[in-house]
TORGU-140764 format. One record per atom (N, C-alpha, C): residue number from 1; atom name; x, y, z; residue in one letter. Coordinates in nm, 3 decimals, padded with zeros to 5 digits, always signed. Layout:
% residues N
  num  atomo       xx       yy       zz  residuo
  NUM     CA        X        Y        Z        A
...
***
This chain:
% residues 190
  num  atomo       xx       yy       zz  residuo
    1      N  +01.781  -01.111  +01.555        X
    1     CA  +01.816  -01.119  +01.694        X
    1      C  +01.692  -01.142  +01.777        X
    2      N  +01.711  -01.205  +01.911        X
    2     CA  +01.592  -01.180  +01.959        X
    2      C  +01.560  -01.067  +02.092        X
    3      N  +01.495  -00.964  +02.080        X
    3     CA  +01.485  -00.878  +02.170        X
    3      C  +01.479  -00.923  +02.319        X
    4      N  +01.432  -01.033  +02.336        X
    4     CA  +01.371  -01.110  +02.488        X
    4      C  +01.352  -01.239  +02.517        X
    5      N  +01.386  -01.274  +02.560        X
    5     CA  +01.425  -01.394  +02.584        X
    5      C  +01.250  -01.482  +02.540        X
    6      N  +01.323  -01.573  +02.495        X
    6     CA  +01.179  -01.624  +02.464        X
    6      C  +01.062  -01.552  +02.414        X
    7      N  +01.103  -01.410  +02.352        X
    7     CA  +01.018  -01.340  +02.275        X
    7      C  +00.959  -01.313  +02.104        X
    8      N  +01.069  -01.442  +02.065        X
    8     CA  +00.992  -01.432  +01.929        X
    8      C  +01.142  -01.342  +01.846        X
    9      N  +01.176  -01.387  +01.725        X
    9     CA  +01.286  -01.311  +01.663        X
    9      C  +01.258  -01.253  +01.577        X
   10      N  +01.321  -01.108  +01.591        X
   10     CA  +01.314  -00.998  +01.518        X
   10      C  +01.421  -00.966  +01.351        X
   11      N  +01.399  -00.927  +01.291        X
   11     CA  +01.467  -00.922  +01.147        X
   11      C  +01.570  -00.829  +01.171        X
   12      N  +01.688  -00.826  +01.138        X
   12     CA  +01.797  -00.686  +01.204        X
   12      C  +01.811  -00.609  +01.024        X
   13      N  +01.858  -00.551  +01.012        X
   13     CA  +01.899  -00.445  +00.928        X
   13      C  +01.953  -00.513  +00.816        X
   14      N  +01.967  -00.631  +00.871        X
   14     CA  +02.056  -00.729  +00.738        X
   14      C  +01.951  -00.793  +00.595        X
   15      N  +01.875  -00.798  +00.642        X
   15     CA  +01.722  -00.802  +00.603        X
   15      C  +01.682  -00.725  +00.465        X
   16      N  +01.666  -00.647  +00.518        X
   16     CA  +01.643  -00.498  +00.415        X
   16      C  +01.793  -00.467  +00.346        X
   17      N  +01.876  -00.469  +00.343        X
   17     CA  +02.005  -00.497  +00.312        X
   17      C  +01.979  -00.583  +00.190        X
   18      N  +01.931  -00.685  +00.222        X
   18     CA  +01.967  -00.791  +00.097        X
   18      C  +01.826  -00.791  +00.050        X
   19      N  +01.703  -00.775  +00.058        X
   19     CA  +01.604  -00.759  -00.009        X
   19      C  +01.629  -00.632  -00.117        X
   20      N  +01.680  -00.529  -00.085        X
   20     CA  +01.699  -00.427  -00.197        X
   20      C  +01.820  -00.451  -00.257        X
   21      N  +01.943  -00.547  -00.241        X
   21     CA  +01.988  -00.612  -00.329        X
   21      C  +01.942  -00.692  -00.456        X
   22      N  +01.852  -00.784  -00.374        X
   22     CA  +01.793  -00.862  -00.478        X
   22      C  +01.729  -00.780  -00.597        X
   23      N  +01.606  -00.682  -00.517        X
   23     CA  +01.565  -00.603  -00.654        X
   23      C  +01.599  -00.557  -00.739        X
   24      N  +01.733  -00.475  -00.668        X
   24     CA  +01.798  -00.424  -00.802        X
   24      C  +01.850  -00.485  -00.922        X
   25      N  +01.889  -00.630  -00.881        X
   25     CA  +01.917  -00.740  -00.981        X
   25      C  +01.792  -00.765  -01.076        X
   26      N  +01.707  -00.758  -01.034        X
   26     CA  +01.564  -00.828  -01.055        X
   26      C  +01.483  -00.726  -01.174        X
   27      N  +01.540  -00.569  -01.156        X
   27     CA  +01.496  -00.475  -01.283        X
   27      C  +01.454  -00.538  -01.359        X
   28      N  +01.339  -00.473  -01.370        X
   28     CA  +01.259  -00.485  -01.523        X
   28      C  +01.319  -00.350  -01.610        X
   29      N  +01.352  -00.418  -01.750        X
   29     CA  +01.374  -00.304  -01.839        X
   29      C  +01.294  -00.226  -01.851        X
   30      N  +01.349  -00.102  -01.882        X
   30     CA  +01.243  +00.042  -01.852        X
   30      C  +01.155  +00.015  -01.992        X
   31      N  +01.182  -00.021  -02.094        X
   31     CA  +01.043  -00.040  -02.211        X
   31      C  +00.967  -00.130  -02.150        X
   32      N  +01.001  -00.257  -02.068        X
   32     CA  +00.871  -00.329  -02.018        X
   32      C  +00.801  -00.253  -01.936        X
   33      N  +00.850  -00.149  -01.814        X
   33     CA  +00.781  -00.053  -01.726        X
   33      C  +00.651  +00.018  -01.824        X
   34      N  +00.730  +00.065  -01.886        X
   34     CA  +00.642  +00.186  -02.001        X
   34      C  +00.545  +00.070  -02.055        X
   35      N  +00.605  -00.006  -02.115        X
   35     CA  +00.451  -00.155  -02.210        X
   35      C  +00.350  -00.123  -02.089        X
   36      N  +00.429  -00.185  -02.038        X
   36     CA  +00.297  -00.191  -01.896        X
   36      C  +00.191  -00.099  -01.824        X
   37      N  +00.265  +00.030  -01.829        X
   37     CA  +00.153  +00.148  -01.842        X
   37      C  +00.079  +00.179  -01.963        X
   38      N  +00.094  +00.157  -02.098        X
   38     CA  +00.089  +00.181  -02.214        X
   38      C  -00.062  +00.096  -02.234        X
   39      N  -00.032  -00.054  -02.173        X
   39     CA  -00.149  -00.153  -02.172        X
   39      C  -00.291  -00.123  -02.036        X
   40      N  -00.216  -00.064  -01.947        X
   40     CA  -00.297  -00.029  -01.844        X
   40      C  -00.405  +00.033  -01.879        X
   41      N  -00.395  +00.185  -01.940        X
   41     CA  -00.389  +00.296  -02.000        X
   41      C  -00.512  +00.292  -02.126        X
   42      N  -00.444  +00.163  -02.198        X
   42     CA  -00.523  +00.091  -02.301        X
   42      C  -00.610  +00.052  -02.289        X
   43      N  -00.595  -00.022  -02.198        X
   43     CA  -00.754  -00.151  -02.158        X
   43      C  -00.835  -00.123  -01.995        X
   44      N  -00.768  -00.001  -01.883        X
   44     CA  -00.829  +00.043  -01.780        X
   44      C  -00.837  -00.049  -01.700        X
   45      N  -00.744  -00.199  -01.710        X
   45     CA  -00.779  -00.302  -01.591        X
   45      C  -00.602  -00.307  -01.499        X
   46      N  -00.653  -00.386  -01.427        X
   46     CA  -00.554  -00.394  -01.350        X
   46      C  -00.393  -00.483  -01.429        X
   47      N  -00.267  -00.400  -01.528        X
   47     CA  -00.207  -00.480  -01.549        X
   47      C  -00.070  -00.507  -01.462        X
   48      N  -00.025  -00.608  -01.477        X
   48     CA  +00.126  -00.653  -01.379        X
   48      C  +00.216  -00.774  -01.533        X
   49      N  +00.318  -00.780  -01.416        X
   49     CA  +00.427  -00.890  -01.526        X
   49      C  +00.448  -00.980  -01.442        X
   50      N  +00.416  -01.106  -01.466        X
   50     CA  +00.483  -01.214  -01.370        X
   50      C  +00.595  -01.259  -01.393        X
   51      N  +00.657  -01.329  -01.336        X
   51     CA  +00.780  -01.461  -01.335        X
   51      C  +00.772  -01.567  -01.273        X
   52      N  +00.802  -01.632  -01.317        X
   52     CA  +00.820  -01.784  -01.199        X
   52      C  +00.897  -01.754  -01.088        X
   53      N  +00.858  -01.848  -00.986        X
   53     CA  +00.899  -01.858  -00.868        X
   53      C  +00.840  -01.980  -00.797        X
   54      N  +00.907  -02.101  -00.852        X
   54     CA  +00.895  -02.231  -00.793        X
   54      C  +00.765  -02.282  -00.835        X
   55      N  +00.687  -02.304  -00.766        X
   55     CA  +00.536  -02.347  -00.760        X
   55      C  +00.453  -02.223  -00.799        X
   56      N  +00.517  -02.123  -00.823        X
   56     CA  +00.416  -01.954  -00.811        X
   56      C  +00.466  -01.923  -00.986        X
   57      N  +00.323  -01.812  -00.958        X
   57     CA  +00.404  -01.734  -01.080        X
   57      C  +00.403  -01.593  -00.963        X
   58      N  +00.497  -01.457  -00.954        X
   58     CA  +00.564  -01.401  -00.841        X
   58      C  +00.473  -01.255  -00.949        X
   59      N  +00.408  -01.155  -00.894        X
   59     CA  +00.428  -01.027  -00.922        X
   59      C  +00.506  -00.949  -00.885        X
   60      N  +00.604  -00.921  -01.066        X
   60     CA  +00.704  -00.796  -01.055        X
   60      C  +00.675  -00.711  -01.079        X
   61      N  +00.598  -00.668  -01.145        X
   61     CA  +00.546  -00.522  -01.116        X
   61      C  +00.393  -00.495  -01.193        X
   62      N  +00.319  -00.416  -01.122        X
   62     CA  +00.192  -00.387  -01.135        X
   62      C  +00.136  -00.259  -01.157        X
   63      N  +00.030  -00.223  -01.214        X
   63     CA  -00.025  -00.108  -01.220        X
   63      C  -00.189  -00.111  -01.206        X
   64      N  -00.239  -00.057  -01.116        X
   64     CA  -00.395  -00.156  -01.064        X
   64      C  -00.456  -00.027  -01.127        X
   65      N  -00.560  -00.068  -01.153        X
   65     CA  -00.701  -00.014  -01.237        X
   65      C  -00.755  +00.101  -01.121        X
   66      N  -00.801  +00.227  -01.204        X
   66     CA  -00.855  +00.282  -01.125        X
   66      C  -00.958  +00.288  -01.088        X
   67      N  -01.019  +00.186  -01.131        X
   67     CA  -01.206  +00.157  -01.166        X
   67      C  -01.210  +00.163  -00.972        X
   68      N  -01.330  +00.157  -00.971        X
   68     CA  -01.347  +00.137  -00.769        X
   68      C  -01.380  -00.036  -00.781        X
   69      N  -01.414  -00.098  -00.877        X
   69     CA  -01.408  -00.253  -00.879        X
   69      C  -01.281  -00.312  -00.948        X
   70      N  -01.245  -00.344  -00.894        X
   70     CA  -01.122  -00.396  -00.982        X
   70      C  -01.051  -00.534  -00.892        X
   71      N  -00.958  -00.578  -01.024        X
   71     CA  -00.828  -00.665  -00.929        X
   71      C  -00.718  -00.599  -00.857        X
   72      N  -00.665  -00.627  -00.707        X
   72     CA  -00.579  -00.571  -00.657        X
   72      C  -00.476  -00.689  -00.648        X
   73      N  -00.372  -00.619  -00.713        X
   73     CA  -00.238  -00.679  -00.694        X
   73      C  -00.084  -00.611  -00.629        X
   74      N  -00.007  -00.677  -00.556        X
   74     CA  +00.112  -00.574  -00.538        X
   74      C  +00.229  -00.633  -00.554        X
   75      N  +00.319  -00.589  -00.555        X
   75     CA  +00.411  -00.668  -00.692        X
   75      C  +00.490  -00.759  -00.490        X
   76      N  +00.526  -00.897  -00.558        X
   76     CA  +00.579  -00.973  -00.455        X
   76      C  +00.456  -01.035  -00.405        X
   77      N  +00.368  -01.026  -00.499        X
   77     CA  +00.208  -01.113  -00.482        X
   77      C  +00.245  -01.260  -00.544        X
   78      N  +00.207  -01.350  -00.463        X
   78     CA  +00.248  -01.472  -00.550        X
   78      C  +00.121  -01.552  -00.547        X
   79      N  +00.101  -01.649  -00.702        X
   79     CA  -00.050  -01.688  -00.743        X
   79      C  +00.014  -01.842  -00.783        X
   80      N  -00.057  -01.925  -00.725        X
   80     CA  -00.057  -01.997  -00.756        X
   80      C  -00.007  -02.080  -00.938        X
   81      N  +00.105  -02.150  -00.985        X
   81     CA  +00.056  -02.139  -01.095        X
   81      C  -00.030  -02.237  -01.162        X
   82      N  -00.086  -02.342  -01.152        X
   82     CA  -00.177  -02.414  -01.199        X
   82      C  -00.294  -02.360  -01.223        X
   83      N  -00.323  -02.237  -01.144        X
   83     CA  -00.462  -02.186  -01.104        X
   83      C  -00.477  -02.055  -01.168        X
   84      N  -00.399  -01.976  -01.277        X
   84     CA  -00.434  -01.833  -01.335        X
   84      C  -00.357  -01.816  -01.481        X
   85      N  -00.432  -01.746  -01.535        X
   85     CA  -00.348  -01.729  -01.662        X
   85      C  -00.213  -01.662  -01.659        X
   86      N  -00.181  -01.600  -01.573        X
   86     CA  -00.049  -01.574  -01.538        X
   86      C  +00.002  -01.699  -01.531        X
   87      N  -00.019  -01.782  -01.482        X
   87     CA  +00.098  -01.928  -01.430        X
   87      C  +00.077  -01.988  -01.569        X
   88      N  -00.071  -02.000  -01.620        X
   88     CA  +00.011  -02.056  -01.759        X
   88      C  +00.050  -01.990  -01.908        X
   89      N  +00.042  -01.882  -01.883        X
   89     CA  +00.188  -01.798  -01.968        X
   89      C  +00.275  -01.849  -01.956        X
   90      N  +00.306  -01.840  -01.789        X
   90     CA  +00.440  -01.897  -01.792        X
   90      C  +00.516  -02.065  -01.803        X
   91      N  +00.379  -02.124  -01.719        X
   91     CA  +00.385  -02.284  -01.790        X
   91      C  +00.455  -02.300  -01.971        X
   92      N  +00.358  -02.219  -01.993        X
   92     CA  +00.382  -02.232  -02.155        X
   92      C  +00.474  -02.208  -02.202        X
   93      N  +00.611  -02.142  -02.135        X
   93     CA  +00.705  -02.138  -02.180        X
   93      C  +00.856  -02.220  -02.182        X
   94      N  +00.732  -02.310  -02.071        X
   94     CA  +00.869  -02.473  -02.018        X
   94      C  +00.871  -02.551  -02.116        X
   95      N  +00.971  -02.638  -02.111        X
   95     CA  +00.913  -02.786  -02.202        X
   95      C  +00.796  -02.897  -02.090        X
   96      N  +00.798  -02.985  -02.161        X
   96     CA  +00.714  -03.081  -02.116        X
   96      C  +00.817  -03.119  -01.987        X
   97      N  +00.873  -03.147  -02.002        X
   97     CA  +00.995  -03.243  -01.874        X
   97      C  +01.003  -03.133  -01.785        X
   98      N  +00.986  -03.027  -01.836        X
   98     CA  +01.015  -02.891  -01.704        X
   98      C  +00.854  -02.884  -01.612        X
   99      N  +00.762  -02.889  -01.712        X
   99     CA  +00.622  -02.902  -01.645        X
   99      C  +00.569  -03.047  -01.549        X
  100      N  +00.655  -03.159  -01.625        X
  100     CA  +00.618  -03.272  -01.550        X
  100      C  +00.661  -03.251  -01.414        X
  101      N  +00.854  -03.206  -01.417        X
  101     CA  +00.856  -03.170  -01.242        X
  101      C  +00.799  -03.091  -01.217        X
  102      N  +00.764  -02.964  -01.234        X
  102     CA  +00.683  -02.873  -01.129        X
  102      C  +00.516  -02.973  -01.110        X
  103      N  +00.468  -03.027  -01.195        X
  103     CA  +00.344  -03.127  -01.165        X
  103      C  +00.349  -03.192  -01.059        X
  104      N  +00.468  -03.304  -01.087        X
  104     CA  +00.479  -03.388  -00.918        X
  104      C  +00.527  -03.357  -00.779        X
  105      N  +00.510  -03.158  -00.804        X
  105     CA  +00.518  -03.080  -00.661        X
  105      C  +00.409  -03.028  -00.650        X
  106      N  +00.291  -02.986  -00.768        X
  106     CA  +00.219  -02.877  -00.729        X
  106      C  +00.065  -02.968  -00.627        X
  107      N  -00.004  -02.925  -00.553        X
  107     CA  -00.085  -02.974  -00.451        X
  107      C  -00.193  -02.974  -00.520        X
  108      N  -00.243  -02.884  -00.662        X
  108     CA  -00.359  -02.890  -00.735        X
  108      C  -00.496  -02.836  -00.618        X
  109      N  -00.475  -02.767  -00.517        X
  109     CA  -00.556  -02.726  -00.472        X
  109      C  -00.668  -02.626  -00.544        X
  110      N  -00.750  -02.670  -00.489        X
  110     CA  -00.936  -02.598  -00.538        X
  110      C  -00.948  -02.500  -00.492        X
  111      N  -00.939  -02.363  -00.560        X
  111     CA  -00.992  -02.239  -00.498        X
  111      C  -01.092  -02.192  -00.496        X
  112      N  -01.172  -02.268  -00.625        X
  112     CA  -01.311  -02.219  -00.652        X
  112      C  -01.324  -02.375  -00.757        X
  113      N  -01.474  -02.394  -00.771        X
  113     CA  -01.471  -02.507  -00.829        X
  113      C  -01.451  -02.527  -00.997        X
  114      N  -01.413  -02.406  -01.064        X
  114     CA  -01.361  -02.427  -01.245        X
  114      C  -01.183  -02.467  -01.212        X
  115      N  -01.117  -02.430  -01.055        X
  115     CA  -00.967  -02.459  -01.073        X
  115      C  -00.919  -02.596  -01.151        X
  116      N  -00.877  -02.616  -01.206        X
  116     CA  -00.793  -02.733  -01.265        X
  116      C  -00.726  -02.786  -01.134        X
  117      N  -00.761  -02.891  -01.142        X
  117     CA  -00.722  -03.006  -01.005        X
  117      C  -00.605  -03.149  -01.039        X
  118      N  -00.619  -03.132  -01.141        X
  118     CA  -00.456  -03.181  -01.240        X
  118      C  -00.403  -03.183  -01.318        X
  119      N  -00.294  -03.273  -01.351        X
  119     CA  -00.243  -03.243  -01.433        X
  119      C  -00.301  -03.198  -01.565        X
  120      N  -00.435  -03.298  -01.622        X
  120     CA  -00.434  -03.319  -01.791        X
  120      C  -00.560  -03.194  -01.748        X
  121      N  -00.602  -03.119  -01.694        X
  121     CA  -00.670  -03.008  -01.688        X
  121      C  -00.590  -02.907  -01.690        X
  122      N  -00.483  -02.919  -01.667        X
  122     CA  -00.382  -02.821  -01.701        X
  122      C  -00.326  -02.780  -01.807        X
  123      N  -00.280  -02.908  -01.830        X
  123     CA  -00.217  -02.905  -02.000        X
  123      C  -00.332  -02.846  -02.079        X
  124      N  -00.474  -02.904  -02.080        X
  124     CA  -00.578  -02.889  -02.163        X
  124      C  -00.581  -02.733  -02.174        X
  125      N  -00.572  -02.630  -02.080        X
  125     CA  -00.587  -02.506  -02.076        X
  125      C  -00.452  -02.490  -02.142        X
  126      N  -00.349  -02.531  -02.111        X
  126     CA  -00.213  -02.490  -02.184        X
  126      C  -00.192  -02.474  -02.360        X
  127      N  -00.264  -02.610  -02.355        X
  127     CA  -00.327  -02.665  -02.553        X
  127      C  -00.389  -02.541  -02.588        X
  128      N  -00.505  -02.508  -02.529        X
  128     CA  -00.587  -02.424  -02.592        X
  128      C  -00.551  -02.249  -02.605        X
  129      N  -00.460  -02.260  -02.484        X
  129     CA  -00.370  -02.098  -02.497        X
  129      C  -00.314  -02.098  -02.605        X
  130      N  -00.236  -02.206  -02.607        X
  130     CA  -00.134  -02.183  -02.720        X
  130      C  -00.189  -02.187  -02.854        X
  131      N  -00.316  -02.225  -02.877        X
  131     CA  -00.392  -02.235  -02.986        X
  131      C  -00.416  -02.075  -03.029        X
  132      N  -00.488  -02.039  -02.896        X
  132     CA  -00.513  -01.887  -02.941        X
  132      C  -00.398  -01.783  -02.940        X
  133      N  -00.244  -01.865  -02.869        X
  133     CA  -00.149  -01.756  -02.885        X
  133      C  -00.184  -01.617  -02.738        X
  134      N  -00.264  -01.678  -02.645        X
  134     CA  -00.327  -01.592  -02.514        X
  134      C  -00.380  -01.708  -02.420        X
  135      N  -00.363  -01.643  -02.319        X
  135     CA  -00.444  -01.741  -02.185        X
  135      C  -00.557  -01.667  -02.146        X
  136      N  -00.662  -01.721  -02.084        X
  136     CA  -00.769  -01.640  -02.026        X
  136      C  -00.807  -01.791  -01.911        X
  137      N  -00.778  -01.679  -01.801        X
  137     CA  -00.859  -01.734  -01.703        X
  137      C  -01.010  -01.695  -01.642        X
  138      N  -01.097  -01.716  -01.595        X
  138     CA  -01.241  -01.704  -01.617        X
  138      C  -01.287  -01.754  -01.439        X
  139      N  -01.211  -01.693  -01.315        X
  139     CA  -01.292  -01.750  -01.195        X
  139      C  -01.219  -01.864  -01.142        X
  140      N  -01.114  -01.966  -01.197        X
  140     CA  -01.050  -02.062  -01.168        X
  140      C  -00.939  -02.024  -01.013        X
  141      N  -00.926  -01.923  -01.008        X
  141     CA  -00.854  -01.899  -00.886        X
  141      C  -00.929  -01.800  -00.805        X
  142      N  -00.982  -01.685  -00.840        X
  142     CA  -01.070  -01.621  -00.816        X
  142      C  -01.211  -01.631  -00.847        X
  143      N  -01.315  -01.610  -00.779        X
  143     CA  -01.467  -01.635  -00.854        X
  143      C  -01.476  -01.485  -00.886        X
  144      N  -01.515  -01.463  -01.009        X
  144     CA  -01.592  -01.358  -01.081        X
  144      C  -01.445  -01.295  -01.155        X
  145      N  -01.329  -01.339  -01.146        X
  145     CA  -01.218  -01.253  -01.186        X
  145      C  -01.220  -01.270  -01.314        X
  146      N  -01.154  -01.246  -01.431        X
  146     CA  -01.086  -01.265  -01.569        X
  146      C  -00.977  -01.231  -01.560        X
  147      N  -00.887  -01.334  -01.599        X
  147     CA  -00.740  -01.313  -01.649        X
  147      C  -00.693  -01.307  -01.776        X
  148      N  -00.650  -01.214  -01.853        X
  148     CA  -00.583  -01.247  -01.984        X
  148      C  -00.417  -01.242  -01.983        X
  149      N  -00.374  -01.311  -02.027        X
  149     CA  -00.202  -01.304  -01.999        X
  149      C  -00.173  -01.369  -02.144        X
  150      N  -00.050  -01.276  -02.135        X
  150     CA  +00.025  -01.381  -02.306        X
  150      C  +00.193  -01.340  -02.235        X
  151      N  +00.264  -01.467  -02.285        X
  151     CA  +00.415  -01.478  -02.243        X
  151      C  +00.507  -01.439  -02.350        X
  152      N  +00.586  -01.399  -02.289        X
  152     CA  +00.669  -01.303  -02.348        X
  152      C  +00.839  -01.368  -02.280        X
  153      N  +00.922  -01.325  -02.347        X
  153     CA  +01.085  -01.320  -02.270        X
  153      C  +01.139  -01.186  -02.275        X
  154      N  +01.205  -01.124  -02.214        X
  154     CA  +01.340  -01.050  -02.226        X
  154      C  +01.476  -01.046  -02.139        X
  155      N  +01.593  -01.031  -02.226        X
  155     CA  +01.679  -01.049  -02.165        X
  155      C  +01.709  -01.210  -02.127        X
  156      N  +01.635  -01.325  -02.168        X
  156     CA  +01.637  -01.438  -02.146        X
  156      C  +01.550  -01.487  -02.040        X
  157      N  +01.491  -01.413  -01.983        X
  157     CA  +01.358  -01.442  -01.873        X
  157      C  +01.247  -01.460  -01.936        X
  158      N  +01.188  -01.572  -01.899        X
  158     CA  +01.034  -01.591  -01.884        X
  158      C  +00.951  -01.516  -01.794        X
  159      N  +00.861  -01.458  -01.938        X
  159     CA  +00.776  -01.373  -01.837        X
  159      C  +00.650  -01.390  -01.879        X
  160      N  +00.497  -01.259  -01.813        X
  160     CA  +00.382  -01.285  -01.879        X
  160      C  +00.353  -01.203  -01.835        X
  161      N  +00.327  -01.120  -01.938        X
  161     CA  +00.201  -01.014  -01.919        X
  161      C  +00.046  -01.016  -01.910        X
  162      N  +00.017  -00.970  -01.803        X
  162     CA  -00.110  -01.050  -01.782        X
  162      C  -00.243  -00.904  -01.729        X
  163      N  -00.361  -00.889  -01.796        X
  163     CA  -00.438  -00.783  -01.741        X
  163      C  -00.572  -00.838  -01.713        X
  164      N  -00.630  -00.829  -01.560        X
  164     CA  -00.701  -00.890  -01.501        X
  164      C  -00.822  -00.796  -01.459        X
  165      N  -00.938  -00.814  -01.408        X
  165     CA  -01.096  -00.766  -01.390        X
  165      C  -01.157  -00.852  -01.367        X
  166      N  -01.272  -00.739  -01.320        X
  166     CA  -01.398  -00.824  -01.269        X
  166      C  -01.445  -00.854  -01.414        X
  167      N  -01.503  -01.009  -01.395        X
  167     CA  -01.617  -01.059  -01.515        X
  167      C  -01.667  -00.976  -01.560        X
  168      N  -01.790  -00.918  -01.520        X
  168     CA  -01.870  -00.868  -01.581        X
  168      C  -01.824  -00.759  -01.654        X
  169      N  -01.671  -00.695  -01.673        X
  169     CA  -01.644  -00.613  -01.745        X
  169      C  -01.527  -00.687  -01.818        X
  170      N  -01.472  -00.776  -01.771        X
  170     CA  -01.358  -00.794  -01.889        X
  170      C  -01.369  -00.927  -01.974        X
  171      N  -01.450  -01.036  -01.896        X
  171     CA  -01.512  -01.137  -02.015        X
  171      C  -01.528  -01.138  -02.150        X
  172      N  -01.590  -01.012  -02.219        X
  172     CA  -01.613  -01.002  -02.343        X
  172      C  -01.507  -00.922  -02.381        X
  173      N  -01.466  -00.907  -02.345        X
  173     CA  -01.314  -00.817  -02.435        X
  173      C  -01.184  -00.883  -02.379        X
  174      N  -01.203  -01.008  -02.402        X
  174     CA  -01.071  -01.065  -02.359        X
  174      C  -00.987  -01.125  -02.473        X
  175      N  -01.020  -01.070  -02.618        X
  175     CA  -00.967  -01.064  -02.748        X
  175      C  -00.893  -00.946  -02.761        X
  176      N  -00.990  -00.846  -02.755        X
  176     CA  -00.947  -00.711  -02.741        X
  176      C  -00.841  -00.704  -02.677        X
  177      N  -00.851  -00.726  -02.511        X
  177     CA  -00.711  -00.702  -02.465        X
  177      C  -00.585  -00.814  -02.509        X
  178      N  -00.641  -00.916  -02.539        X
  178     CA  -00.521  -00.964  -02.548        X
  178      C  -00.381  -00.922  -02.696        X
  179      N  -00.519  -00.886  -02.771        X
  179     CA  -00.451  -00.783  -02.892        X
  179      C  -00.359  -00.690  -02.831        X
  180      N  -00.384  -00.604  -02.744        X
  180     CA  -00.330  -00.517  -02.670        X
  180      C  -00.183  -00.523  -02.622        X
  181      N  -00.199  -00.653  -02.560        X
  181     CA  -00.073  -00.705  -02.496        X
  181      C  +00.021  -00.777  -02.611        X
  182      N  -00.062  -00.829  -02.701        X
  182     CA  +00.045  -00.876  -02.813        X
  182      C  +00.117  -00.781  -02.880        X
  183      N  +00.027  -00.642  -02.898        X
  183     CA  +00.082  -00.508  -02.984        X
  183      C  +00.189  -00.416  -02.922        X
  184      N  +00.165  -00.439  -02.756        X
  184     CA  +00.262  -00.391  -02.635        X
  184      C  +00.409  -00.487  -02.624        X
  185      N  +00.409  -00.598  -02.685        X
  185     CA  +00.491  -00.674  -02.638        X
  185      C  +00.571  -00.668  -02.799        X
  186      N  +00.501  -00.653  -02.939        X
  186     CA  +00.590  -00.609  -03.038        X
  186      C  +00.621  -00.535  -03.089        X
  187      N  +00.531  -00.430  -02.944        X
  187     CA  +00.637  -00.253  -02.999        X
  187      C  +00.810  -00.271  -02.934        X
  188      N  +00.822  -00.432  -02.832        X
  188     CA  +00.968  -00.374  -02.745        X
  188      C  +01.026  -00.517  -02.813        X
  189      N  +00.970  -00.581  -02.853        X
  189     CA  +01.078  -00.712  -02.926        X
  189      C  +01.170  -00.685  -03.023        X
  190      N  +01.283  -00.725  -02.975        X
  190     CA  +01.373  -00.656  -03.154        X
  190      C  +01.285  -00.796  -03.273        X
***
């Protein structure tokens, strides 16, 4: 509604109404909740679960590091996906024809200068995830960040678990964690 004439419109009650609709649809199974503390817990960085959401990969839920340096995330955070190992977890779980359309929408914008700025820099990171079976991002959307993410489904959703830090602490153990998340993700797979 708008309170005043020519004052700009306000959100009414209907709003919040259907946003906590949606969530409740949107549950994450309570073993992914628990993985997700389990990996937190494990590796002390900031972990979350993404999903797609158009051009994004969307944070559904998070658990941030208690370090005083860390990554801050809050779930309904949306990241670019060309630009983090979260987005290509989830890339990685399209076919080619599903990645070509989201390609001839995404803007390939530069956040920092390692971002992948197109397509075949994309794929190339996609090749090499899937080689190692993990993504690691390294500063491409963030400068100084590390991303490790590996994709996962449940319930028929594409997802990715993904645990993120500052460089200088999670660079070299980005094997380590990603072990972590593979061992978290086949304690809940039937």
């Amino acid at each position: 509604y708008e309170p005043r004439a020519r004052g700009g419109l306000y959100p009414t009650s209907r709003w919040l109404s259907l946003a906590q609709a949606i969530s409740e649809v949107e549950l994450l199974p309570e073993a992914v909740v628990r993985m997700v503390a389990h990996i937190a817990a494990e590796t002390g960085e900031t972990t979350l679960v993404g999903a797609v959401a158009g051009l994004h990969a969307i944070v559904m839920h998070v658990i941030e590091s208690e370090e005083p340096i860390r990554y801050f995330a809050e779930e309904g955070k949306r990241l670019p996906i060309h630009s983090c190992a979260t987005g290509w977890a989830l890339l990685s779980q399209h076919t080619p024809a599903q990645r070509e359309g989201l390609y001839k929408r995404i803007a390939f914008d530069a956040y920092t200068p390692q971002s992948p700025c197109d397509r075949g820099a994309v794929e190339a990171l996609l090749e090499r995830g899937a080689e190692r079976g993990y993504f690691v991002s390294d500063g491409e959307l963030t400068a100084h960040l590390v991303g490790v993410s590996v994709p996962f489904a449940v319930d028929g959703r594409q997802l990715a678990i993904s645990v993120a830090g500052p460089q200088f602490r999670c660079l070299g153990k980005a094997v380590a964690v990603a072990e972590v998340i593979r061992a978290g993700i086949a304690e809940i797979s039937p």
